[in-house]
Short mmCIF file of the C-alpha atoms (twelve columns), coordinates in Angstrom:
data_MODEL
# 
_entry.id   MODEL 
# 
loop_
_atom_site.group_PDB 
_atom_site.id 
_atom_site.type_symbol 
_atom_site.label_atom_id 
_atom_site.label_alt_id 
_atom_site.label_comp_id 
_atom_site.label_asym_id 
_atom_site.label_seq_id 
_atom_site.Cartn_x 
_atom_site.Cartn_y 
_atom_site.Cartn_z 
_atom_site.pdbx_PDB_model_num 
ATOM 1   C CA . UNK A 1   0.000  0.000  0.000  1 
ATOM 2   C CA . UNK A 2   1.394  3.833  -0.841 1 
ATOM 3   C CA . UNK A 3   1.782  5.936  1.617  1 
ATOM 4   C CA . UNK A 4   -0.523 9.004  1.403  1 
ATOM 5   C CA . UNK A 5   1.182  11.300 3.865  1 
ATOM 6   C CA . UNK A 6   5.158  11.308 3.937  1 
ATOM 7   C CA . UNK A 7   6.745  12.797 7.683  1 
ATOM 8   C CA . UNK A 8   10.492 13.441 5.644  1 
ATOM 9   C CA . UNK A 9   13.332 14.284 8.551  1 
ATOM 10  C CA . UNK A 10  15.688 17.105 7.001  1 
ATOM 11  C CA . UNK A 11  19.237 18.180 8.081  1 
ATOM 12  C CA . UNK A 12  22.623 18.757 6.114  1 
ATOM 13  C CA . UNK A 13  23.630 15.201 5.797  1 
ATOM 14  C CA . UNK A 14  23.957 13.439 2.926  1 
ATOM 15  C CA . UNK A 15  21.768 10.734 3.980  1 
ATOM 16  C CA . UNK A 16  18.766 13.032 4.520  1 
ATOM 17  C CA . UNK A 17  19.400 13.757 0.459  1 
ATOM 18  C CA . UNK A 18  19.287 9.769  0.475  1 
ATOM 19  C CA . UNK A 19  15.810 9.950  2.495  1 
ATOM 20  C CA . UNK A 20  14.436 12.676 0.136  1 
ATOM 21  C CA . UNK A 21  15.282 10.696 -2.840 1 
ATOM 22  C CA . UNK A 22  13.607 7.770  -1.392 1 
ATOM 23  C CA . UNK A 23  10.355 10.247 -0.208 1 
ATOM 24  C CA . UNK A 24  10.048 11.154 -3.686 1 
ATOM 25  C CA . UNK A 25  10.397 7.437  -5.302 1 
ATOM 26  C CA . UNK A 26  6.552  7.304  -3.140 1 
ATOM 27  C CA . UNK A 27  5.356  10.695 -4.407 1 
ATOM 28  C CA . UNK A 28  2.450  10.968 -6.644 1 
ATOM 29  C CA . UNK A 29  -0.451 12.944 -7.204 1 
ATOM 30  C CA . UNK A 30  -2.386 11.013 -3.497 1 
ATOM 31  C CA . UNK A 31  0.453  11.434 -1.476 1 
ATOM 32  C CA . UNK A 32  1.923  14.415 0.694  1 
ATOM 33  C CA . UNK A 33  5.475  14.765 1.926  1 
ATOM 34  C CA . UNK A 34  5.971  17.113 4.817  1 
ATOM 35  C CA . UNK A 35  9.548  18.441 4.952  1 
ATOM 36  C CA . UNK A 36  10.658 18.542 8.536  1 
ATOM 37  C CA . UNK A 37  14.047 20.171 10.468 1 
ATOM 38  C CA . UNK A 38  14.383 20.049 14.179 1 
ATOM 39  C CA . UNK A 39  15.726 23.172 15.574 1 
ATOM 40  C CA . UNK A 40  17.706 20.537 17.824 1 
ATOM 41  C CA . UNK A 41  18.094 21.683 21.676 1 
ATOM 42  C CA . UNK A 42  21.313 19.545 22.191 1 
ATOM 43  C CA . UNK A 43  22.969 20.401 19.337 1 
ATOM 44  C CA . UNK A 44  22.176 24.378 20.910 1 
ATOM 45  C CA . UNK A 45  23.688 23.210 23.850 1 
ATOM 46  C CA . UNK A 46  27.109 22.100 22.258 1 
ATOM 47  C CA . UNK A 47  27.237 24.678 20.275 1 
ATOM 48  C CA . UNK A 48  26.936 26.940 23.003 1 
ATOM 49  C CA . UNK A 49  29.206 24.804 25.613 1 
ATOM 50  C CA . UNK A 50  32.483 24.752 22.430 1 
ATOM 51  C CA . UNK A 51  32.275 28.326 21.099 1 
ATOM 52  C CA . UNK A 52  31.768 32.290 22.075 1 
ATOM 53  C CA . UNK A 53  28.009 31.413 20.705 1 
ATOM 54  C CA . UNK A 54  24.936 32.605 23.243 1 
ATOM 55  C CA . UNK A 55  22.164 30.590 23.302 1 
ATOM 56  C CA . UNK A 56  19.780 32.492 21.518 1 
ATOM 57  C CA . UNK A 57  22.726 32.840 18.560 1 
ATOM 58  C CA . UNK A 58  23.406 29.382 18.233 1 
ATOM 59  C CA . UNK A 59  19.088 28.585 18.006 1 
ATOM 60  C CA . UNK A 60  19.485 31.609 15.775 1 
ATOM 61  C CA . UNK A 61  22.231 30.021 13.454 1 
ATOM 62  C CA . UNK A 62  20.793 26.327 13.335 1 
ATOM 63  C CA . UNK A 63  16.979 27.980 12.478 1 
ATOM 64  C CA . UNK A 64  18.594 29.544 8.720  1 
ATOM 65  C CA . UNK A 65  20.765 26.552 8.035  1 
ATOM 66  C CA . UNK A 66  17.597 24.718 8.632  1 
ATOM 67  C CA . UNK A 67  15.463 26.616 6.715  1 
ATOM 68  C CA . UNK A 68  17.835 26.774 3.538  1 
ATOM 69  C CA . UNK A 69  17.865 22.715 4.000  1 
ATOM 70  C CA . UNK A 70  13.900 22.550 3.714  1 
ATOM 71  C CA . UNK A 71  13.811 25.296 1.134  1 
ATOM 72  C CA . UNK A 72  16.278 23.042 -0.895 1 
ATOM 73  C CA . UNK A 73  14.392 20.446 -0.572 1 
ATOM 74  C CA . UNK A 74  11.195 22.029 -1.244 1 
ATOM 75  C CA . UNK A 75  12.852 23.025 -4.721 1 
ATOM 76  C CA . UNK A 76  13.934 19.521 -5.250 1 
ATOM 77  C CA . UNK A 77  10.600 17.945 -4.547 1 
ATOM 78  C CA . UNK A 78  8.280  20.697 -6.778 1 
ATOM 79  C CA . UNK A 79  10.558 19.856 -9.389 1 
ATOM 80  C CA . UNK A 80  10.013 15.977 -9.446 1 
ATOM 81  C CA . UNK A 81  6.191  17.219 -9.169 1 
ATOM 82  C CA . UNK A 82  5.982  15.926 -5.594 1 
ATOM 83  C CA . UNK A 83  3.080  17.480 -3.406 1 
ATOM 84  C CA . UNK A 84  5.498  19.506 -0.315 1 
ATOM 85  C CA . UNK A 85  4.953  21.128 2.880  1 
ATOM 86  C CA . UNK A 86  8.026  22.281 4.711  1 
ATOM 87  C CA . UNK A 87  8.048  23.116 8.655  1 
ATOM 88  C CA . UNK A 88  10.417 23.815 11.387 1 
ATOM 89  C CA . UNK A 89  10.079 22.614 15.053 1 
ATOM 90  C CA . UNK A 90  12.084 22.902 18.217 1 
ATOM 91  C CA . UNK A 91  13.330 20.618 20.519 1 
ATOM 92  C CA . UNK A 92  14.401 16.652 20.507 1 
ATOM 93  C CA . UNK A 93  14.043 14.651 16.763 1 
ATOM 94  C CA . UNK A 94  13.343 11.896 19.064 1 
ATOM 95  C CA . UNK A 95  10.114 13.452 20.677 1 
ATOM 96  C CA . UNK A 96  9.094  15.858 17.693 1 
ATOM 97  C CA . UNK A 97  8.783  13.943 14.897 1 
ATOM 98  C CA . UNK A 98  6.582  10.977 16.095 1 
ATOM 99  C CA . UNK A 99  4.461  13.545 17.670 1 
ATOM 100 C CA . UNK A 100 4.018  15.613 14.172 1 
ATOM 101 C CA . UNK A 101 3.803  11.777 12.387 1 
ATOM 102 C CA . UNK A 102 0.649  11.090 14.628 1 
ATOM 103 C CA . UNK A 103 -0.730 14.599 14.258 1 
ATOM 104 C CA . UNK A 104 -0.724 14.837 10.230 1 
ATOM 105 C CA . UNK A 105 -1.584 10.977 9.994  1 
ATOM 106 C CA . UNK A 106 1.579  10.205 8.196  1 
ATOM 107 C CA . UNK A 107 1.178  7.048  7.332  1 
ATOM 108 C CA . UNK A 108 5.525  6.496  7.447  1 
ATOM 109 C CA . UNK A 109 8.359  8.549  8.321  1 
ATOM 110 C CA . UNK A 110 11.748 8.447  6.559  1 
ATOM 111 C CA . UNK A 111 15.234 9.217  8.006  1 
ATOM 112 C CA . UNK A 112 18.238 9.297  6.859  1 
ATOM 113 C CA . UNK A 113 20.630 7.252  9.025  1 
ATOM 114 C CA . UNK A 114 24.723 7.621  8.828  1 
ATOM 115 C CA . UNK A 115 26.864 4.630  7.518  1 
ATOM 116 C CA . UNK A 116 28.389 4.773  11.432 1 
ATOM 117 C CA . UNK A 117 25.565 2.296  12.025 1 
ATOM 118 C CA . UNK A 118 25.164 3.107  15.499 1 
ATOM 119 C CA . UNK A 119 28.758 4.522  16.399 1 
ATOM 120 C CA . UNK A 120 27.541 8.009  16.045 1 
ATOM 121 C CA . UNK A 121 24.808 9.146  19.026 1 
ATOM 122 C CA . UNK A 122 22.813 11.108 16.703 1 
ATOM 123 C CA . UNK A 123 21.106 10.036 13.646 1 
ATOM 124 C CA . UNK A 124 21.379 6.214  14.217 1 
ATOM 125 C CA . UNK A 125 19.990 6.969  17.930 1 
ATOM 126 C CA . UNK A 126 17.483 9.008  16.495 1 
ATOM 127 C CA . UNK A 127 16.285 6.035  13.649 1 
ATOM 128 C CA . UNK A 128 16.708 3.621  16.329 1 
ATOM 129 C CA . UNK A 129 14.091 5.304  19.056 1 
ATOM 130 C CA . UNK A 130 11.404 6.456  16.195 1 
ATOM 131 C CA . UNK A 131 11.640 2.423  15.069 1 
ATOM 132 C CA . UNK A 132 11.098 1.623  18.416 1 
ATOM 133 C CA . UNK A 133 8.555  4.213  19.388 1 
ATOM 134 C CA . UNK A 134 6.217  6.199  16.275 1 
ATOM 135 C CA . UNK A 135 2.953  4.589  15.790 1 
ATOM 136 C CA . UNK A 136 4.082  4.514  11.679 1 
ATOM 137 C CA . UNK A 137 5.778  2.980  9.824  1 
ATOM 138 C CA . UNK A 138 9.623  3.907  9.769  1 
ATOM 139 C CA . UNK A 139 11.876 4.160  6.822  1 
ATOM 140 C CA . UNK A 140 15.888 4.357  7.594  1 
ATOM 141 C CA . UNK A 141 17.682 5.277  4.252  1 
ATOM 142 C CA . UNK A 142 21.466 4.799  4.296  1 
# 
């Protein structure tokens, strides 16, 4: 069965290009990707604990990366003629995107998970806990 509603996680990897190439191998005219970055609280926190960065700077810097990232991918995805919707939360991957899955009705998220295969904390944590805990179905693209 195709998914109709697409939860896509975005960041500057090169694996989240992997994920987006794998949203749009599902796109058609039924189905809806929605574009997400996480404004990510820890990665404020190390930026802020290893540099001269303030809090509210370092939220600051990580918001415009993350919006050029989405409206990248937004470009990417109009062009295939995918249907797109791009947003921006704050706070924990881990906690924000199952909670956005279950309140669009995605019907399956995609992630992009690093070829570390669960040496690196981050993105392999992250796949790892929304396996373990959305209420969708979860796609890890390597």
């Amino acid at each position: 069965m195709k998914p109709k509603t697409i939860l896509l996680y975005v960041d500057s990897s090169k694996e989240s290009e992997a994920a987006l190439k794998a949203a749009l191998d599902f796109s058609g005219p039924q189905v809806t990707i929605i574009a997400v970055n996480v404004v990510n609280r820890q990665t404020v926190i190390q930026l802020v604990r290893g540099g001269s960065k303030s809090i509210a700077e370092a939220e600051v810097e990580l918001e415009e990366n993350g919006w050029c990232y989405l409206y990248n991918t937004e470009e990417i995805a109009k062009s295939a003629g995918a249907q797109i919707v791009i947003l921006q939360e704050s706070g924990y991957p881990e906690e924000v995107l199952p909670r956005l899955a279950q309140g669009y009705g995605a019907d399956l998220i995609i992630v992009g998970q690093p070829a570390s295969h669960g040496k690196d904390v981050g993105q392999s944590g992250l796949a790892q806990q929304l396996i373990e805990h959305a209420a969708c179905a979860v796609l890890v693209v390597k």
